[in-house]
RORO-312119 format. One line per 5 residues: number of its first residue (from 1); for each residue x, y, z of N, C-alpha, C, CB. Coordinates in steps of 0.02 Angstrom, whole numbers, plus 32768, in hexadecimal, padded with zeros to 4 digits. Glycine has a CB too. Example, Ala and Ser with C-alpha at 12.3 -4.5 7.8 and 13.67 -1.06 7.14 Angstrom:
% RORO-312119
1	8294/7EE4/8186/8267/7F1F/8186/8294/7F5B/8186/8235/7F20/81C4 ~ 8282/7F90/8162/82AC/7FCB/8165/8285/8002/818A/82C0/7FE2/811E
//
This chain:
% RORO-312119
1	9FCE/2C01/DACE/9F9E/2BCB/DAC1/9FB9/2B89/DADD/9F8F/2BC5/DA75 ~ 9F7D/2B71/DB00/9FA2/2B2A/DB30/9F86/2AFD/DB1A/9F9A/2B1F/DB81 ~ 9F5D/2AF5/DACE/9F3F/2AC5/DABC/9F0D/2AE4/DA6F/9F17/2AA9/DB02 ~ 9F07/2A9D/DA42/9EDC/2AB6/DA14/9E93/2AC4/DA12/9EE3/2A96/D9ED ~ 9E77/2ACD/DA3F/9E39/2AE8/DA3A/9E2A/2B32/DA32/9E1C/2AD4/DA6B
6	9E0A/2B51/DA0E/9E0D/2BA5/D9EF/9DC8/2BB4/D9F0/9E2E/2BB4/D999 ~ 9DB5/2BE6/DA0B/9D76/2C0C/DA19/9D8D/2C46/D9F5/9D5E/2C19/DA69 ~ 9D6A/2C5A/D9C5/9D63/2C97/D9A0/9D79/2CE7/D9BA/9D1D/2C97/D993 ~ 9D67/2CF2/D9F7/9D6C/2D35/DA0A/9DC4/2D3C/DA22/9D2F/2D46/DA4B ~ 9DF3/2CFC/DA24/9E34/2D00/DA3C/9E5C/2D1A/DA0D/9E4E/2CC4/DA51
11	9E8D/2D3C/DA2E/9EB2/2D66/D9E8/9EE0/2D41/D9B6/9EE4/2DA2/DA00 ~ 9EEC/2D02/D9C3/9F1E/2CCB/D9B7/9EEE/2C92/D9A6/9F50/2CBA/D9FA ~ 9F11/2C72/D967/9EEC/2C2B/D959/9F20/2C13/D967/9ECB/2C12/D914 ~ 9F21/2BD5/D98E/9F63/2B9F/D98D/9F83/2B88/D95E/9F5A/2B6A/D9A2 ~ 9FC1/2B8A/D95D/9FE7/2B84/D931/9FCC/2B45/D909/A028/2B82/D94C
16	9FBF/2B02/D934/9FC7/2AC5/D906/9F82/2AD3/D8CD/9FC1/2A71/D93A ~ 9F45/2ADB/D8DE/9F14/2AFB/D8C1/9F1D/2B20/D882/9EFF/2B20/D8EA ~ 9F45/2B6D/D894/9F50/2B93/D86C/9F79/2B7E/D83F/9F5E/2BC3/D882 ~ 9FA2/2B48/D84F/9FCD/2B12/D7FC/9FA8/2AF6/D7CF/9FF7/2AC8/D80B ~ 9F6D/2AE0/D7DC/9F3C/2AC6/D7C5/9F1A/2AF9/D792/9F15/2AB0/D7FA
21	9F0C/2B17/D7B5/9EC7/2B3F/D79C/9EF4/2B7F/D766/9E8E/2B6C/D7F2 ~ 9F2C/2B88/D76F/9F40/2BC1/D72F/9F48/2B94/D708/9F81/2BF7/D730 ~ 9F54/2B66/D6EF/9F60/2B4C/D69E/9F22/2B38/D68D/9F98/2B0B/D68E ~ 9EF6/2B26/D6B6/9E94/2B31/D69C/9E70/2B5E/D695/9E64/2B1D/D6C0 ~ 9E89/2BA7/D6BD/9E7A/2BDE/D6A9/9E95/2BE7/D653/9E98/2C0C/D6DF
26	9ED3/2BE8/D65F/9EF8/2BFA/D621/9ED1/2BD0/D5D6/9F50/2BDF/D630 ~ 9EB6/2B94/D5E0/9EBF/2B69/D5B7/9E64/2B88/D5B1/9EE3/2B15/D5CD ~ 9E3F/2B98/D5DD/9DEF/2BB0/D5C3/9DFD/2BE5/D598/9DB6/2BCE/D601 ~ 9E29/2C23/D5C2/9E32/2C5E/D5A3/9E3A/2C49/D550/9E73/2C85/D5C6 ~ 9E63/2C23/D53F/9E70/2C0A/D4F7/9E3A/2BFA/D4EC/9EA0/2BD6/D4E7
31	9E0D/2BCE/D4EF/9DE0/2BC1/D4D1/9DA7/2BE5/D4C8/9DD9/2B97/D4E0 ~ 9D9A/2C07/D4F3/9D62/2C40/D4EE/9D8E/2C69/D4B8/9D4C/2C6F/D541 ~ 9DC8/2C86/D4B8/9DBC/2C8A/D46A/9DDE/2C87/D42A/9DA9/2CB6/D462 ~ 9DE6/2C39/D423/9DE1/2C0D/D3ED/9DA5/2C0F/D3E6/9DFA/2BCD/D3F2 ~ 9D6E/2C15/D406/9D15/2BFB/D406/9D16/2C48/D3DA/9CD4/2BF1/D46E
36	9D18/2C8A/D3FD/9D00/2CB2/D3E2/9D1E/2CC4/D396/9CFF/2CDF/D40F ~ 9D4B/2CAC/D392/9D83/2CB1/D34B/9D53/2C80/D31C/9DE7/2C87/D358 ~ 9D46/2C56/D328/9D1B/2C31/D2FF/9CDF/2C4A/D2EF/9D11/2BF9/D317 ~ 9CBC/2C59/D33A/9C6A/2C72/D325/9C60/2CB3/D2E4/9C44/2C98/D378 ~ 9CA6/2CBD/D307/9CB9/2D0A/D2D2/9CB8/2CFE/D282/9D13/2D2C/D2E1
41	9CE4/2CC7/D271/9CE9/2CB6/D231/9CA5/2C99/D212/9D20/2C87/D22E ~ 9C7C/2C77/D239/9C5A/2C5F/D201/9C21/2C88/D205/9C4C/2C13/D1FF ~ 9C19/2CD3/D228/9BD8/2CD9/D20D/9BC7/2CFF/D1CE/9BB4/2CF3/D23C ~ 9B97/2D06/D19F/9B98/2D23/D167/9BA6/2D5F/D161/9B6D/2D1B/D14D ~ 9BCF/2D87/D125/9BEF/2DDA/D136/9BBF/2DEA/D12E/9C25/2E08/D10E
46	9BB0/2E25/D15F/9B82/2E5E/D15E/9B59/2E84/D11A/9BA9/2E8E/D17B ~ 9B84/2E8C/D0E1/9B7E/2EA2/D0A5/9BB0/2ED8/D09F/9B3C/2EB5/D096 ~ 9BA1/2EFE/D06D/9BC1/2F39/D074/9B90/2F73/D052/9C0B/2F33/D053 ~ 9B5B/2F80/D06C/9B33/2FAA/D070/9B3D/2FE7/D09E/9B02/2F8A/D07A ~ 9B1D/301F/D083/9B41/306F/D097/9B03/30A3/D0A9/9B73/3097/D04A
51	9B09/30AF/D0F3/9AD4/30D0/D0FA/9AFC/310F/D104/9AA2/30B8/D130 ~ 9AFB/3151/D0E9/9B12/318C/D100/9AF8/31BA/D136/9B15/31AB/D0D2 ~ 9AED/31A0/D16B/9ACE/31A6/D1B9/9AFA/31EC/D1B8/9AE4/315C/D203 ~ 9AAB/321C/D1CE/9AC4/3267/D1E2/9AE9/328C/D18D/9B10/325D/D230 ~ 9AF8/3271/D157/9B0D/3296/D127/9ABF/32A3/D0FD/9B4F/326E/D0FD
56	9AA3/32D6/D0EB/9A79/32EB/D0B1/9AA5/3314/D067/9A40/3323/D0D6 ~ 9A74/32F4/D03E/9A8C/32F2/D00B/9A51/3313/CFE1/9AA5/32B0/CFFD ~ 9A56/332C/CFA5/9A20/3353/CF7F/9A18/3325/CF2B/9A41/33B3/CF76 ~ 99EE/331B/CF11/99D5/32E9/CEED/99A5/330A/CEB7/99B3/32B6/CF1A ~ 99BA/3317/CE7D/996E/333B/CE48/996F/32FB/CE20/997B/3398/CE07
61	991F/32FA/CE21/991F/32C4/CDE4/98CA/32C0/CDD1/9943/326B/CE00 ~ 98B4/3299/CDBE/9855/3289/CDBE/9853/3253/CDF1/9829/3265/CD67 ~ 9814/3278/CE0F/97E5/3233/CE48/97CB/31FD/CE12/9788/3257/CE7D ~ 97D5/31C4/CE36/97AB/318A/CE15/978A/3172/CE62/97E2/3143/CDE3 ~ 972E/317C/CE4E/971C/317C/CE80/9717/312A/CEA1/96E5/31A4/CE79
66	9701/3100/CE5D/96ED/30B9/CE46/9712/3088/CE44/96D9/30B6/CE0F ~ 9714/3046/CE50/96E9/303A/CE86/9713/3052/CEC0/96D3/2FEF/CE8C ~ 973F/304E/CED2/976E/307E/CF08/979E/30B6/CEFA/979B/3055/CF2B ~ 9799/30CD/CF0F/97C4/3118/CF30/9801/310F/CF10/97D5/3121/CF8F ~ 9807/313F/CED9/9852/3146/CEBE/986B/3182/CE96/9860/310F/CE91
71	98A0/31A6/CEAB/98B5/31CD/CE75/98E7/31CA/CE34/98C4/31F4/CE91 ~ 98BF/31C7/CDF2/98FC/31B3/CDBD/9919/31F2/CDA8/98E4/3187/CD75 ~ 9957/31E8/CDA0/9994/3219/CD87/99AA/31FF/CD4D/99D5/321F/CDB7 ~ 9998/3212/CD11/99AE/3206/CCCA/99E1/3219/CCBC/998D/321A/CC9D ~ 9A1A/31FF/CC91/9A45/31F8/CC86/9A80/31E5/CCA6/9A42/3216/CC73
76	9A78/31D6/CCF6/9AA2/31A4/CD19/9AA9/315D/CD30/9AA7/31B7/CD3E ~ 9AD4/3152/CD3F/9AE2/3111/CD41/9AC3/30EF/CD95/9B3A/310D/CD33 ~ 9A93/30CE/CD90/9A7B/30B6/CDC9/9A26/30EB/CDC6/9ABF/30C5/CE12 ~ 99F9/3103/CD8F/99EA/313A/CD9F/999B/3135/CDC7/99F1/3164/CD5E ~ 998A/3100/CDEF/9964/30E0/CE17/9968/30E6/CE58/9967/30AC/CE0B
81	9965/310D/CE7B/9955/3115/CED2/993A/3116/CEE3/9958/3132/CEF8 ~ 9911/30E0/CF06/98E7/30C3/CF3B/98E4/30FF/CF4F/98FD/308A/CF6D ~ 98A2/3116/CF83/9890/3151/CFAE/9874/3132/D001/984C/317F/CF80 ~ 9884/3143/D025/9867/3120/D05E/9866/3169/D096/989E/30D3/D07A ~ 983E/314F/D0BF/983B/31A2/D0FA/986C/3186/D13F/97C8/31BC/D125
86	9878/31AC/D163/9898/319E/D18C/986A/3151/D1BB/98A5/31E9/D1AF ~ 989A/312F/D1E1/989A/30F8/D201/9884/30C0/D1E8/9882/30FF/D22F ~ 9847/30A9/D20F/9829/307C/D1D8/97E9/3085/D1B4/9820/3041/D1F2 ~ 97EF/30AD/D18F/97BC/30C4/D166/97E0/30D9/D121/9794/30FF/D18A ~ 97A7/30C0/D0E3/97B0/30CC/D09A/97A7/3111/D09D/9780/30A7/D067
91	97A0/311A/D059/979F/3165/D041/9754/3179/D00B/97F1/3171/D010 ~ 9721/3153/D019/96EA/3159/CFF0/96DD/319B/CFF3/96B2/3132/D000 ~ 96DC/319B/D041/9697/31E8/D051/96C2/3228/D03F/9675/31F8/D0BD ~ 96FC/3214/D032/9732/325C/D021/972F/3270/CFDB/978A/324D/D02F ~ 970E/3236/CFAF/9720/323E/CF71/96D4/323E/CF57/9757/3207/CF55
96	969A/324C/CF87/964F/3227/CF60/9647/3267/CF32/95F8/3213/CF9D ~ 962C/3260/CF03/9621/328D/CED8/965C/32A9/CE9F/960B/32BC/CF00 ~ 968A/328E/CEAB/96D4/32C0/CE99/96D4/328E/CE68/9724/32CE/CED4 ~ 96CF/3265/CE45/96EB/3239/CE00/96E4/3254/CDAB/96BE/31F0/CE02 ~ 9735/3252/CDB7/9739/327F/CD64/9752/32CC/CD6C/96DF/3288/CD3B
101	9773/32D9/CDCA/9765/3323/CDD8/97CF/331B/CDE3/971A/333F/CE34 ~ 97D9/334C/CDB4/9824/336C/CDC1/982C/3377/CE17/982C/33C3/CD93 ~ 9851/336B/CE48/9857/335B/CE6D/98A3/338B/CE81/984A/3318/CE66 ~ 98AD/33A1/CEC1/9901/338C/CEDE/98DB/336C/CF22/994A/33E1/CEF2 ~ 990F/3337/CF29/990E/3316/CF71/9940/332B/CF9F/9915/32CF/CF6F
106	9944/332A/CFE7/997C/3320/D014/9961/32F8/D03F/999A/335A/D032 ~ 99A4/32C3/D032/99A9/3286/D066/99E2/3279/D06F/998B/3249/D058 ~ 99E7/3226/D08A/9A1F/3222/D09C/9A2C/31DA/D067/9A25/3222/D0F2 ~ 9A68/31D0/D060/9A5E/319E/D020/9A74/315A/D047/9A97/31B2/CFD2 ~ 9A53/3117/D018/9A4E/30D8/D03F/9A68/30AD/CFFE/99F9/30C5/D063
111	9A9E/3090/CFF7/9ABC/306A/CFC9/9ADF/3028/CFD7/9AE3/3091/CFAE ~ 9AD1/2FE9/CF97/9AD1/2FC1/CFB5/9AE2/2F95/CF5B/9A8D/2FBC/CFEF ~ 9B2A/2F8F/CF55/9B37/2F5E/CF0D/9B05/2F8F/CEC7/9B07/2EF3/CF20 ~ 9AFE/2FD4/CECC/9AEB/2FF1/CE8B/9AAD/2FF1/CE92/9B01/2FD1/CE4D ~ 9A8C/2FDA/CECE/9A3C/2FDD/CEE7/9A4F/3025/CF06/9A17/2F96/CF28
116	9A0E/3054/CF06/9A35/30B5/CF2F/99D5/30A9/CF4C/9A58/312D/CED0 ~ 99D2/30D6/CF7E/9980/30E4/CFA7/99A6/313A/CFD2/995F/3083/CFFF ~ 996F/3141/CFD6/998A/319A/CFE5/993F/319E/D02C/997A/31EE/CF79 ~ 9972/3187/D066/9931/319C/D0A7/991A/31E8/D098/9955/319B/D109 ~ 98EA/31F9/D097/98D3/324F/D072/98D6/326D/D0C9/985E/3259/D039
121	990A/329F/D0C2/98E5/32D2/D105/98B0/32EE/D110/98FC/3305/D113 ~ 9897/32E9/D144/985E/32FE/D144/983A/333C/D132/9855/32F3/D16F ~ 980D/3339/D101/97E9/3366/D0EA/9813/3384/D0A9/97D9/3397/D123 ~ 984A/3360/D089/987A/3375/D06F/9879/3369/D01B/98AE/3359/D094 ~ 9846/3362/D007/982D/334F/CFB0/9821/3396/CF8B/97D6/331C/CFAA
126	9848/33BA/CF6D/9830/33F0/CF55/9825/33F3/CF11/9853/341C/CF65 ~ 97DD/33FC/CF02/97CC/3402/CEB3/97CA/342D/CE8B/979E/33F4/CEA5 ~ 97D5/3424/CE62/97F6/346D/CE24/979C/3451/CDEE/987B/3450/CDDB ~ 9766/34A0/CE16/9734/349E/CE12/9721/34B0/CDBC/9720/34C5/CE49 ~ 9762/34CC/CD96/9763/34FA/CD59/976A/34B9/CD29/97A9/353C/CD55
131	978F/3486/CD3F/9791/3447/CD04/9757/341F/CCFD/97C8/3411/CD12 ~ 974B/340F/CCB0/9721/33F1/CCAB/972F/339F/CCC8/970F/33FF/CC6C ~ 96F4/337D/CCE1/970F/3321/CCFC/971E/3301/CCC4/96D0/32E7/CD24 ~ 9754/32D2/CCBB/974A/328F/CCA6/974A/3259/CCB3/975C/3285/CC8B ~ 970B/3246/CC9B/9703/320D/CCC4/971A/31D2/CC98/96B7/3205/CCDD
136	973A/3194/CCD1/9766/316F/CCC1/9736/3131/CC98/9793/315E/CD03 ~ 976B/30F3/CC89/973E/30CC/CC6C/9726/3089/CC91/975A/30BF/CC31 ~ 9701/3071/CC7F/96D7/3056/CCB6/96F9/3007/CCD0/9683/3050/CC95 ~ 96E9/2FD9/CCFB/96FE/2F92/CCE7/96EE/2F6C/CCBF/96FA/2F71/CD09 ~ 970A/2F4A/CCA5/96DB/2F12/CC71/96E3/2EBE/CC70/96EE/2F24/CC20
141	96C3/2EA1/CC77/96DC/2E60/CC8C/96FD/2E36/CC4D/969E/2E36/CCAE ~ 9735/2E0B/CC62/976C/2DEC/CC41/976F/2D9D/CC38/97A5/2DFF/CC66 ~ 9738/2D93/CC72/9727/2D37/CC66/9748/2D2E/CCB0/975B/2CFF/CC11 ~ 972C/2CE8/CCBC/9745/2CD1/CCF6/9791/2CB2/CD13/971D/2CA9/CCFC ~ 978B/2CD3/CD5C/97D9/2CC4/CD60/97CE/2CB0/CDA8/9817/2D08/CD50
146	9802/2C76/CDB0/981C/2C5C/CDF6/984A/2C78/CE0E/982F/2C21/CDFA ~ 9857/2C75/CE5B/9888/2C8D/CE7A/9892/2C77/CEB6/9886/2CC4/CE79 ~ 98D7/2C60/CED5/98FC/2C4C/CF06/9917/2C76/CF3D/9926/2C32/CEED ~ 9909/2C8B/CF63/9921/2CD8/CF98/990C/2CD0/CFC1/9910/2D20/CF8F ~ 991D/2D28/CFE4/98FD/2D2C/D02C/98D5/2D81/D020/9948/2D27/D07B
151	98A8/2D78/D03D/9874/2DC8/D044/989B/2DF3/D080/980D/2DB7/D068 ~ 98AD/2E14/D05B/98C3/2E52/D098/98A8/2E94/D07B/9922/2E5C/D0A6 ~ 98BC/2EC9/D0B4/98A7/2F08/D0B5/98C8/2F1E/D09B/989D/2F27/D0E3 ~ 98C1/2F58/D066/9908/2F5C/D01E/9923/2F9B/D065/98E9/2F8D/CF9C ~ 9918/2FC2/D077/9936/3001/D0A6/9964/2FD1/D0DC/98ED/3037/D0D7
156	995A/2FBB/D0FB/998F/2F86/D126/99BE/2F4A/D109/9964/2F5F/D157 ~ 998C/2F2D/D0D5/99D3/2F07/D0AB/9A07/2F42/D081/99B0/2EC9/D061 ~ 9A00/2F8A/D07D/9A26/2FAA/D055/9A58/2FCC/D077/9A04/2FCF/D02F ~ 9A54/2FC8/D0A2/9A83/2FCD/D0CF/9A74/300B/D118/9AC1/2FDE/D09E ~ 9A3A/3019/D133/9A34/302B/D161/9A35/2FF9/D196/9A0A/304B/D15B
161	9A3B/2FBD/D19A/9A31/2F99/D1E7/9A62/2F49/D1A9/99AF/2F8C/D218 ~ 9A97/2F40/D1EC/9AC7/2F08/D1E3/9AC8/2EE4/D207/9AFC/2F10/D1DF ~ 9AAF/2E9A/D200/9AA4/2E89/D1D8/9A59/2E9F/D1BA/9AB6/2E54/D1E4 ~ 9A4D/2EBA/D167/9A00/2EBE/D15A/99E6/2E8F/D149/99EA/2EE5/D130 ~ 99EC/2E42/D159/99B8/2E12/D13A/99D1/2DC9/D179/99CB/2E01/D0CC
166	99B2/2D9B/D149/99BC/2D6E/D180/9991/2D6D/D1CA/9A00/2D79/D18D ~ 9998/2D2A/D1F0/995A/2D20/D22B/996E/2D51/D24E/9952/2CDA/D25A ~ 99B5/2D78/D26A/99B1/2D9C/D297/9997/2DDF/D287/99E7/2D9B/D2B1 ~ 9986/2DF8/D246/9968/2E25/D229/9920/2E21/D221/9984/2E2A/D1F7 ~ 98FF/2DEB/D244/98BA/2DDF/D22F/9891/2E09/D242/98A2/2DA7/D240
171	987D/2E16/D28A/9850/2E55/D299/985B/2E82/D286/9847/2E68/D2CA ~ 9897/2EA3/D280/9895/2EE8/D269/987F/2EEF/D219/98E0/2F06/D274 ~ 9890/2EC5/D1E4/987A/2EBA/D1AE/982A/2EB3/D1A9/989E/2E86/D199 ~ 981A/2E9D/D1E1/97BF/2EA4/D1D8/97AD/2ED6/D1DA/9790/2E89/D207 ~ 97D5/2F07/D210/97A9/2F34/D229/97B9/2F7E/D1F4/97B9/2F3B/D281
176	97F5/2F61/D1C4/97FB/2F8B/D197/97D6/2F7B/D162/9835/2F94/D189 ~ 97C3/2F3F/D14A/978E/2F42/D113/974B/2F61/D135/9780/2EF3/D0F3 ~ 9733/2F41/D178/96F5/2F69/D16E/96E8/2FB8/D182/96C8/2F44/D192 ~ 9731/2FE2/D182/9730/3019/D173/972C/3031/D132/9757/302B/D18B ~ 9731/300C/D108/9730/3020/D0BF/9778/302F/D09B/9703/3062/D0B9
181	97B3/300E/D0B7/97DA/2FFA/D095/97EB/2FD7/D05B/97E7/2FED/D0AC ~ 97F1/2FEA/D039/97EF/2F9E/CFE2/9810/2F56/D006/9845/2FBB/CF7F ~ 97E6/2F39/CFE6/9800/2EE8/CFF6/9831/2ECC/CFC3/97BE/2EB0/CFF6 ~ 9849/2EB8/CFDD/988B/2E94/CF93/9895/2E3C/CF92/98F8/2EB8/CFA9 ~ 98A1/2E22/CF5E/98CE/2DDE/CF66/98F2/2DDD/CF63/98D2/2DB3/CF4F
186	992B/2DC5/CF80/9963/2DCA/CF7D/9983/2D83/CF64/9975/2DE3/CFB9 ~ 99A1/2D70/CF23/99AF/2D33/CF08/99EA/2D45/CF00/998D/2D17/CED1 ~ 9A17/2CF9/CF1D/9A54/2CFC/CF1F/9A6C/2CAA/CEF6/9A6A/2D0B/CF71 ~ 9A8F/2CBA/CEB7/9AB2/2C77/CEA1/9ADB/2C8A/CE83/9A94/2C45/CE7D ~ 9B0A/2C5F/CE6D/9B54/2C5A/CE60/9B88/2C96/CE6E/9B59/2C4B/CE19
191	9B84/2CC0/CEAA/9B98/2CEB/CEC4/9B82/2D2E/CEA5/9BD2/2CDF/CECA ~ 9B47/2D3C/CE7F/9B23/2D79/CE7E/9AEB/2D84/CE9C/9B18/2D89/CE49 ~ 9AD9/2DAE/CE99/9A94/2DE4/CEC7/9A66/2DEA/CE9A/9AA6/2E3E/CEE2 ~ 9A18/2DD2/CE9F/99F2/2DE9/CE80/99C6/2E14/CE9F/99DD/2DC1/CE64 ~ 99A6/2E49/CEA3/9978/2E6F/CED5/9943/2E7A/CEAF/9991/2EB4/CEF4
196	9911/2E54/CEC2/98C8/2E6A/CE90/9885/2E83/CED0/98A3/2E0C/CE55 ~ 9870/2EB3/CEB7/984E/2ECE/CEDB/980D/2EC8/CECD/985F/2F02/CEDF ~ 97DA/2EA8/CF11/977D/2E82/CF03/974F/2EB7/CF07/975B/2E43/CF47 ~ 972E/2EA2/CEDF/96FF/2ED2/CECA/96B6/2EA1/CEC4/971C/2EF9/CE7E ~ 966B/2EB1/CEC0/9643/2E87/CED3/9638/2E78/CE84/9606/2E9F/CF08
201	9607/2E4A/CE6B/95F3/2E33/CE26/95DD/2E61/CDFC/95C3/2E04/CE27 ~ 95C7/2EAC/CE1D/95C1/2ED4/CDF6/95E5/2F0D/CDD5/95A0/2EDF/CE05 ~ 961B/2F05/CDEC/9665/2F3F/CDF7/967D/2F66/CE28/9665/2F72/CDD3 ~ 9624/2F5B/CE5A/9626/2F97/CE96/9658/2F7F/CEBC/95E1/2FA2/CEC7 ~ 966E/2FA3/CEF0/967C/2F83/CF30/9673/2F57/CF66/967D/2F99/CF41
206	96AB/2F1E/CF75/9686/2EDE/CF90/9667/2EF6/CFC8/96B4/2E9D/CFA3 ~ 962C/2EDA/CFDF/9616/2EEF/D01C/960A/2EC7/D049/95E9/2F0D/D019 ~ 9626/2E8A/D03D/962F/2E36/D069/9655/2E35/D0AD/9663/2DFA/D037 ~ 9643/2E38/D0D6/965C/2E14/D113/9691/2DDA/D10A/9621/2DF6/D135 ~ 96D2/2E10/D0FE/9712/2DE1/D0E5/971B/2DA9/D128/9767/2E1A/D0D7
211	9718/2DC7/D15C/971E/2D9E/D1A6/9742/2D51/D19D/96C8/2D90/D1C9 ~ 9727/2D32/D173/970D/2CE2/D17D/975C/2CC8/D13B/9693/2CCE/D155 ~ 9771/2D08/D10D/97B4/2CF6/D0EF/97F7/2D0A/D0F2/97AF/2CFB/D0BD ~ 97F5/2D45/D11F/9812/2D81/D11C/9850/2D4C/D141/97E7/2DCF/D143 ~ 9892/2D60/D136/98D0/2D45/D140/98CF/2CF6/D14A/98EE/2D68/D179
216	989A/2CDC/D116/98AF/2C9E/D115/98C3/2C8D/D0DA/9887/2C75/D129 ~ 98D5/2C46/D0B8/98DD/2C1C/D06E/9896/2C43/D061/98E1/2BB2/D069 ~ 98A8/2C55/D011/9857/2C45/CFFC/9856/2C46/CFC0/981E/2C74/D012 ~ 981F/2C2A/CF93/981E/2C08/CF54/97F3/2C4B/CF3C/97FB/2BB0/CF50 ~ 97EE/2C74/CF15/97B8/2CAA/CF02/97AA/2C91/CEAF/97DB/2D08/CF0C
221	9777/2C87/CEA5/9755/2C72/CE5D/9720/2CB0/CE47/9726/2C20/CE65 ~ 9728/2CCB/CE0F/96FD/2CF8/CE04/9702/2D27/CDC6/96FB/2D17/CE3A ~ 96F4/2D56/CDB7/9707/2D6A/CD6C/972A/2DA2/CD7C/96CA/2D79/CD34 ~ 9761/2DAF/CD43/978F/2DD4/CD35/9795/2E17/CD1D/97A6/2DBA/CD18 ~ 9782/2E48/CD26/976B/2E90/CD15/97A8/2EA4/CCFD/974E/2EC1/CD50
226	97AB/2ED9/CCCB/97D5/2F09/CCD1/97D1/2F53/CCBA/9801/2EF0/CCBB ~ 97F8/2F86/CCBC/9801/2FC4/CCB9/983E/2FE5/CC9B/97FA/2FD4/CCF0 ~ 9856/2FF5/CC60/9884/3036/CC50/98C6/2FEF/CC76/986B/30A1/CC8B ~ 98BD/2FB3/CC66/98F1/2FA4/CC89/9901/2F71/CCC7/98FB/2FD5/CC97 ~ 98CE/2F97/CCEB/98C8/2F74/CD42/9892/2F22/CD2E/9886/2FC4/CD8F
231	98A1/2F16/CD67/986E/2EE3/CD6C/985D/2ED9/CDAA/987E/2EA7/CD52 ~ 981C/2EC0/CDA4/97F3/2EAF/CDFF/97D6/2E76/CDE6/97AB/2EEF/CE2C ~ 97C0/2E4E/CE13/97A0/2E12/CE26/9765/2E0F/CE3E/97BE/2DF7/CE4B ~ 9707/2E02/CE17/96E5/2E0C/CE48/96E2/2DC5/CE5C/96A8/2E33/CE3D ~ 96B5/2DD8/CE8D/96B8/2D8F/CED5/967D/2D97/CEE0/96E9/2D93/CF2A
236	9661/2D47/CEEB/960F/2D63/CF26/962E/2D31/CF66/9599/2D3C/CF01 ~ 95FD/2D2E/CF89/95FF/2CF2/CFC8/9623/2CB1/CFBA/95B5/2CD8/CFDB ~ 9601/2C9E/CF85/9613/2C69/CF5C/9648/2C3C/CF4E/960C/2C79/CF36 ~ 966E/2C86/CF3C/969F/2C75/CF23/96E7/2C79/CF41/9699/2C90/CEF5 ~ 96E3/2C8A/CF7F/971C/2C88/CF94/9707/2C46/CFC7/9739/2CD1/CFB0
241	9760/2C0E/CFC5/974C/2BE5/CFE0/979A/2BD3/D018/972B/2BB2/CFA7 ~ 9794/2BC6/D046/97D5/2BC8/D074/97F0/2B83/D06D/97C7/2BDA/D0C7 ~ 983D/2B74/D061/9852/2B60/D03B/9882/2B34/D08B/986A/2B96/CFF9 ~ 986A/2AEA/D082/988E/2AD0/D0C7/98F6/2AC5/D0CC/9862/2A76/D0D0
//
């Protein structure tokens, strides 16, 4: 080299050049990642929700058909499992008719902080036709209650898709409620989890075009149902209000 001028395709950068430019290489390389060390730290943990992808599992208990898809197992601890069908779709049409019916399921199990949902394999609900049903007890309303959260899809906040909530979770959370996924609130203060699951003013199933709240703030006002225990929240239009 007989001078500092450098055209790309030469096999040699000139020395005086190349003094320069490695301690600015060196010094980006650092910072690209110090940058990513940071971006890393502050974003919110994932959860620790458990999808058992590819494991099936076998499940006896009673269908609860009302207002969503669930099988209860008496005498255990947690004995509430959400039912949902594979992808994004609930589990209505698997269970229509079946409420109050002795049941075995195989699925795959979806757990998430003592919340359990069991994706059902397909075609995989087998009813024990010889028991008589019982049917469960109904909702009943508790008086009105406010609430501070976010609406997500209870099957993806429980740990099938990480992160399950939040803006980068937003479409897919739509497109799982209007498969018929249960809708949930998700209220978070003084470092606990509340998960209440919407239901419309009559106990049924919400049937609202979550779209317009779904992974945002939102204020939900509405009355307080409960069951054997559980509780749901109904909601109309109304009452949910996005929270700046």
């Amino acid at each position: 080299m007989t001078d500092d001028f450098y055209i790309g395709y030469e096999p040699k950068m000139p020395v005086v050049l190349a003094r320069h430019l490695r301690p600015v290489t060196a010094g980006l390389l650092l910072l690209t990642a110090a940058i990513a060390v940071v971006a890393a730290s502050a974003q919110a943990p994932f959860g620790d929700g458990v999808f058992e992808f590819g494991r099936e599992r076998v499940f006896d208990g009673v269908i609860v058909e009302h207002p969503y898809a669930m099988l209860r197992i008496d005498g255990q601890p947690g004995h509430r499992y959400w039912l949902v069908g594979p992808g994004k779709r609930g589990a209505a049409a698997l269970v229509a008719g079946l409420d109050g019916r002795t049941a075995r399921v195989t699925g795959t199990l979806i757990e998430r902080e003592g919340e359990r949902m069991i994706q059902v394999s397909s075609g995989r609900i087998d009813v024990d036709r010889r028991a008589v049903p019982v049917r469960g007890a109904a909702l009943v309303p508790d008086g009105p209650l406010a609430l501070d959260g976010e609406i997500v899809d209870s099957k993806c906040h429980l740990g099938v898709m990480k992160p399950g909530d939040g803006p980068a979770h937003r479409d897919c959370a739509q497109r799982c409620l209007l498969g018929g996924v249960p809708p949930m609130l998700v209220v978070r203060a003084g470092g606990a989890v509340r998960r209440v699951p919407l239901v419309a003013s009559d106990g049924s199933p919400l049937s609202l075009d979550l779209e317009p709240w779904v992974a945002r703030p939102v204020r939900a006002r509405g009355i307080r149902h409960v069951r054997n225990g559980e509780e749901y929240l109904a909601v109309g239009v109304d009452d949910l209000i996005v929270r700046d």
